[in-house]
C-alpha positions as CSV (number, residue, x, y, z in Angstrom):
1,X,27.5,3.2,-13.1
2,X,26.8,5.8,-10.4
3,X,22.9,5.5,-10.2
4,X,20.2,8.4,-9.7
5,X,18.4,8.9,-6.6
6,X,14.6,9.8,-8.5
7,X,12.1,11.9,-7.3
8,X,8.7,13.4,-9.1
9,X,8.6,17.5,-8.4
10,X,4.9,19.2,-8.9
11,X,5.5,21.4,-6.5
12,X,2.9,20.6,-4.1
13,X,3.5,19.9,-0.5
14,X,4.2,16.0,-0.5
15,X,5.9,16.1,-3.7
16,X,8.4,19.0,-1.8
17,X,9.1,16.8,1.0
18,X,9.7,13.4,-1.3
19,X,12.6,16.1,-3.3
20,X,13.9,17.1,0.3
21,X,14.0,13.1,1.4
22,X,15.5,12.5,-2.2
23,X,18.7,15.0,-1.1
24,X,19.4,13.5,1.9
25,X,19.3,10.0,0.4
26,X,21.2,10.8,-2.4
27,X,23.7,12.6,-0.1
28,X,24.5,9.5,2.0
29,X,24.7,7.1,-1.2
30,X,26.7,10.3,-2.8
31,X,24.8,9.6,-5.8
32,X,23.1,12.4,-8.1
33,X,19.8,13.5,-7.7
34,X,17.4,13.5,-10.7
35,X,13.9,15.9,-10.3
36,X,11.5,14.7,-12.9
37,X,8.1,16.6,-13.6
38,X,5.6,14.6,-16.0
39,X,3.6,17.1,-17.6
40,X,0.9,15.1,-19.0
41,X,-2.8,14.0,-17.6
42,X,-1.7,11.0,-15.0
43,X,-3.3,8.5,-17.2
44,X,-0.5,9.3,-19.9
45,X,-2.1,11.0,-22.0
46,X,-2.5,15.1,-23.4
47,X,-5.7,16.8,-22.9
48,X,-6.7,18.8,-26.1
49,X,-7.7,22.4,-25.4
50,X,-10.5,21.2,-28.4
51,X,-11.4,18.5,-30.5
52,X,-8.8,19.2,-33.4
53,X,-5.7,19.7,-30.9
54,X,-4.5,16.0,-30.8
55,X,-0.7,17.1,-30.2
56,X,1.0,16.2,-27.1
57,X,1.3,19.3,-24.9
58,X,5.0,20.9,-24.5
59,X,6.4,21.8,-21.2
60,X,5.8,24.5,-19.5
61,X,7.7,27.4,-18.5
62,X,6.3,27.5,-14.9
63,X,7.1,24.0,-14.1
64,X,10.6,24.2,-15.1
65,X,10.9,27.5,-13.1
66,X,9.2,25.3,-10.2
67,X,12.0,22.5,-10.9
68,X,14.8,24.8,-11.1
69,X,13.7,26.7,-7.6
70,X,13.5,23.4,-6.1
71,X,17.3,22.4,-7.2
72,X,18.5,25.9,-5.9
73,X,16.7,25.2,-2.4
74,X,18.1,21.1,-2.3
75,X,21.5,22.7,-3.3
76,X,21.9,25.0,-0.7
77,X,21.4,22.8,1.8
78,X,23.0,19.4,0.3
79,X,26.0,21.3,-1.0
80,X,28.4,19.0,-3.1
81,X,25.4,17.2,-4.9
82,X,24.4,17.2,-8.5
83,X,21.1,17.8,-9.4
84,X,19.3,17.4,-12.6
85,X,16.1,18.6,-13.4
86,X,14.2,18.3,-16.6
87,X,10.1,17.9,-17.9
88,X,9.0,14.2,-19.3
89,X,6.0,13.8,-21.6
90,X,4.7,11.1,-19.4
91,X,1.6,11.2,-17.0
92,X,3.3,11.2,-13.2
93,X,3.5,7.3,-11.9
94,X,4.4,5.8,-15.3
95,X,6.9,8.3,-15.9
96,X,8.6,7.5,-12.6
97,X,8.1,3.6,-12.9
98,X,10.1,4.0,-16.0
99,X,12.9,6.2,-14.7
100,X,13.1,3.3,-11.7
101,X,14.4,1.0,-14.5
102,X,18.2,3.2,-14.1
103,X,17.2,4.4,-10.9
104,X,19.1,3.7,-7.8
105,X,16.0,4.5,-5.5
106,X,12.9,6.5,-6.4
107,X,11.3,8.7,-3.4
108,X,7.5,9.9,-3.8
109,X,5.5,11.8,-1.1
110,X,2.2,11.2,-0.2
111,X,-0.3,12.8,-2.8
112,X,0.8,15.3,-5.2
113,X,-1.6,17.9,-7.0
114,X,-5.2,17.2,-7.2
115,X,-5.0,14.3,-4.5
116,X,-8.1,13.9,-2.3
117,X,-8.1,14.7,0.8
118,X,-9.3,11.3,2.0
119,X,-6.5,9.4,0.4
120,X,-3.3,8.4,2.2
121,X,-1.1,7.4,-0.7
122,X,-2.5,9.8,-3.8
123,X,-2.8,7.3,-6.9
124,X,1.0,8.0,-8.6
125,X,2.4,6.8,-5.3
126,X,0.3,3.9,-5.2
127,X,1.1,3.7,-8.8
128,X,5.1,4.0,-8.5
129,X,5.3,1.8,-5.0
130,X,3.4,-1.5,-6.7
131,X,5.4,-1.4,-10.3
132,X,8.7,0.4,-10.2
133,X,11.8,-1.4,-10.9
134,X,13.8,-0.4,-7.8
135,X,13.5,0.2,-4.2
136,X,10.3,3.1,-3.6
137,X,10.9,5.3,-0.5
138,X,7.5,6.4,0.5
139,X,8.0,9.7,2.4
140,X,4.4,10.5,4.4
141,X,3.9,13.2,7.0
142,X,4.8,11.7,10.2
143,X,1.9,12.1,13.1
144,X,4.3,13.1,15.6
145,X,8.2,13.8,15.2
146,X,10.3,10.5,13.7
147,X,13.2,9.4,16.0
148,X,16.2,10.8,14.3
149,X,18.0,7.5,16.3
150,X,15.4,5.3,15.8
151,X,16.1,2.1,14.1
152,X,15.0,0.3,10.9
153,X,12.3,-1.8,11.1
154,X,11.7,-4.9,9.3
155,X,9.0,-7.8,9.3
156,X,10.6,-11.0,9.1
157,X,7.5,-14.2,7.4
158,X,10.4,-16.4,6.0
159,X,9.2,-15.3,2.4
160,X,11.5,-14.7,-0.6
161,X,10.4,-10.9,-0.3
162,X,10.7,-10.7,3.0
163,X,14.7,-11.9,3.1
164,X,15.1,-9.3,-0.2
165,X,13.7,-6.3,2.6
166,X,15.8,-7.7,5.7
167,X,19.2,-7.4,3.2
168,X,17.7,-3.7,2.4
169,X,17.4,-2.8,6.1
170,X,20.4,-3.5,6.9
171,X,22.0,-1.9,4.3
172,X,19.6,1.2,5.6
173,X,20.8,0.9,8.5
174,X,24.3,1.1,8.2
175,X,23.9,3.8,5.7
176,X,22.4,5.5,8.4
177,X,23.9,4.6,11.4
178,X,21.1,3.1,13.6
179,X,20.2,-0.1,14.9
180,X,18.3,-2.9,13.0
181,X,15.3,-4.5,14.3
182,X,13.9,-8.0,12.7
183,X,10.0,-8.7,14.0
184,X,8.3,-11.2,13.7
185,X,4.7,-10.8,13.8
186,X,2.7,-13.7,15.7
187,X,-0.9,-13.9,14.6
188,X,-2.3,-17.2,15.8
189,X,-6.0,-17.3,16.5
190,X,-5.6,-18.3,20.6
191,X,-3.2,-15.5,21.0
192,X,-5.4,-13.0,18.3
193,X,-6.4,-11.1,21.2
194,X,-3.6,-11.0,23.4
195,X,-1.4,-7.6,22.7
196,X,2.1,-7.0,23.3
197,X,4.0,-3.9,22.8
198,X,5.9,-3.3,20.0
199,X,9.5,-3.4,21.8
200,X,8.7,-6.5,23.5
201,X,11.7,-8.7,23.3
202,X,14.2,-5.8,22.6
203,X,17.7,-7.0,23.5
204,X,17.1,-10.8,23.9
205,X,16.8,-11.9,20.4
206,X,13.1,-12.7,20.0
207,X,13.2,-15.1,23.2
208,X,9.1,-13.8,23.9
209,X,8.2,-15.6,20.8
210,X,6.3,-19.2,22.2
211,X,6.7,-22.0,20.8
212,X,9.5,-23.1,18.4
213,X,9.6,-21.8,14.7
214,X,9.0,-18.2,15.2
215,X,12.4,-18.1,17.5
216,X,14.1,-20.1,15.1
217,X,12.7,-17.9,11.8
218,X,14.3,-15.1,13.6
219,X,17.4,-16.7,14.8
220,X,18.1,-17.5,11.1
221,X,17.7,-14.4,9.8
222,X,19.4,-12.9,12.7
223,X,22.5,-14.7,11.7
224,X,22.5,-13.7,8.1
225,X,22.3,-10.5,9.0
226,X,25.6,-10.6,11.6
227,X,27.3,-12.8,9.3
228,X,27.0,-10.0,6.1
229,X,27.0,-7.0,8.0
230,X,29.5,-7.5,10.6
231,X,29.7,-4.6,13.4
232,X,25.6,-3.5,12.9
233,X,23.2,-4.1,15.8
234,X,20.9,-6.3,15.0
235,X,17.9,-7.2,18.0
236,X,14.9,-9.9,17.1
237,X,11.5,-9.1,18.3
238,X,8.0,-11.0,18.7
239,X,5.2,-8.7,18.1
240,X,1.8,-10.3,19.1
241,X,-1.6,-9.3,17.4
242,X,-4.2,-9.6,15.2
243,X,-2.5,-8.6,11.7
244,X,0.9,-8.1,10.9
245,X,0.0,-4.8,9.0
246,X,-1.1,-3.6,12.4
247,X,1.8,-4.8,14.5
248,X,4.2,-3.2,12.3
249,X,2.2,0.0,11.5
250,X,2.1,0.5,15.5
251,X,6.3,-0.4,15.8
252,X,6.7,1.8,12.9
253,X,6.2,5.0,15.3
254,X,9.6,4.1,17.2
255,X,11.5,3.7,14.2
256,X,13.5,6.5,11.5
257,X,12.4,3.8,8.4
258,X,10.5,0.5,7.9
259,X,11.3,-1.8,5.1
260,X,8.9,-4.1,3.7
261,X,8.3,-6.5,1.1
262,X,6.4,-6.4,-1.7
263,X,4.4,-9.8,-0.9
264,X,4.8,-12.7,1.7
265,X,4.2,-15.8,2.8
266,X,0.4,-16.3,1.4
267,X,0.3,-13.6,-0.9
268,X,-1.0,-14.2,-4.3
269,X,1.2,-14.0,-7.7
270,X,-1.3,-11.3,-9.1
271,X,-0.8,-8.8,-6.1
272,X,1.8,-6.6,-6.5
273,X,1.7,-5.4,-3.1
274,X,0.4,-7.4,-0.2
275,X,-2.1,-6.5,2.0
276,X,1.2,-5.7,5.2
277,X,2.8,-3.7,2.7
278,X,-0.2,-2.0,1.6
279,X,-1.1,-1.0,5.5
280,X,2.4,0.2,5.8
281,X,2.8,2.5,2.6
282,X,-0.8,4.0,3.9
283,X,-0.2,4.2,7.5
284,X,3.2,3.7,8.9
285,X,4.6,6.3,11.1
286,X,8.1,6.8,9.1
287,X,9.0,6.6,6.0
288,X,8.5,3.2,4.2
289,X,11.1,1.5,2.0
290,X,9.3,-1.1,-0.2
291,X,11.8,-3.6,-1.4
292,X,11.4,-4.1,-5.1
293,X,14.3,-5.8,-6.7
294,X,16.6,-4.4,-9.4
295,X,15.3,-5.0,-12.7
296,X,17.4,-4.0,-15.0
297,X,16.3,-5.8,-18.6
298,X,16.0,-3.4,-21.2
């Protein structure tokens, strides 16, 4: 079954950008590309034009006009693809949480219509990137121009979710044809202080980490890695500082992607996304893959 690359059209800036990301994805996994507009208030329900007008709203002529301009556009410039557009009775995020249940991937930009200005991640990506049912590409505009060479960036805690992301990354970055680079962010309180750049330890296979068990944490995944993705260059990295949310966010500007988890080491069952994730999906400097497994019950 030949997947659908997702992504949720309202025409506003960051929703324009998620469809453009979408096309190239979908291009390099040569998989279709599905625009899906949910036409209903974004807590899933209709608002009544009065009191006695309980029916759920139809779609409009405008949006699918909106949908069908954005097809021609992504097909003009991704030539070969197949695009699919269509209107959902759904309110945005839990229309696209349920279309990640066949999706391949599902991209969403930063804040769609009626977004504040103040939020990062507008509430249908926050919405999409905590319950969907397949890897979420969060596209956000970049503060500065993303290294079309850059690597893929990836925290390695030892966590279940965090070897889930490292198998993603490196899939990413064969896809793409870039490096891979496994971090490891050290955080103990005597070293709290002490900063390090981001691309210390590039080329020697983490050997700045002190002590023991970060150097061997990386050396282990590090050889998974090799060993199932033979050919891709693969570096280990210590990053030193007072979060790993921040270490990352601040690697993140030297990289074309950054995987993450959706929880690690410490994170509690309830969360959906931990707190690094959460800093990355809000902050990073490139577009953030967050590692959701397939789930494909029915």
């Amino acid at each position: 079954m030949n997947r659908p690359v997702v992504a949720g059209v309202d025409g506003s800036p960051g929703s324009l950008a998620a469809a453009q990301e979408a096309a190239r994805e979908a291009s390099l996994r040569e998989a279709p590309l599905h625009l899906v507009h949910g036409y209903l208030h974004p807590l899933g329900y209709g608002v009544p034009l009065n009191p006695y007008d309980l029916g759920v709203p139809a779609p409009t002529e405008a949006a699918q006009t909106m949908l069908e301009q954005t097809a021609r556009e992504l097909a003009g410039r991704w030539p070969g693809l197949r695009i699919d557009v269509r209107q959902v009775a759904g309110g945005p995020g839990a229309t696209l949480v349920e279309e990640s249940r066949h999706a391949e991937l599902v991209v969403v930009g930063s804040r769609g219509l009626g977004g504040f200005a103040g939020l990062l991640l507008g509430s249908v990506g926050t919405q999409v990137a905590a319950h969907a049912h397949c890897p979420v590409l969060v596209v956000r505009p970049p503060d500065g121009p993303v290294p079309a060479g850059g690597p893929v960036l990836v925290g390695v805690d030892g966590s279940e979710s965090a070897e889930l992301a490292v198998g993603y990354a490196a899939d990413e970055a064969v896809r793409r044809g870039v490096a891979l680079v496994l971090a490891h962010v050290d955080t103990d309180d005597d070293r709290a202080g002490e900063q390090v750049s981001p691309t210390a330890g590039e080329g020697d296979d983490a050997a700045t980490a002190p002590g023991d068990a970060p150097p061997a944490l990386l050396a282990t995944a590090l050889a998974a890695v090799r060993g199932s993705h033979p050919g891709l260059t693969v570096t280990g990295r210590t990053l030193r500082a007072s979060s790993a949310g921040q270490a990352l966010v601040e690697a993140s500007g030297a990289a074309t992607l950054v995987v993450v988890g959706t929880r690690g080491r410490g994170g509690f069952a309830g969360m959906l996304l931990g707190s690094v994730s959460q800093a990355l999906v809000q902050h990073a400097r490139c577009p953030v893959l967050v590692a959701h497994p397939y789930d494909r019950a029915p």
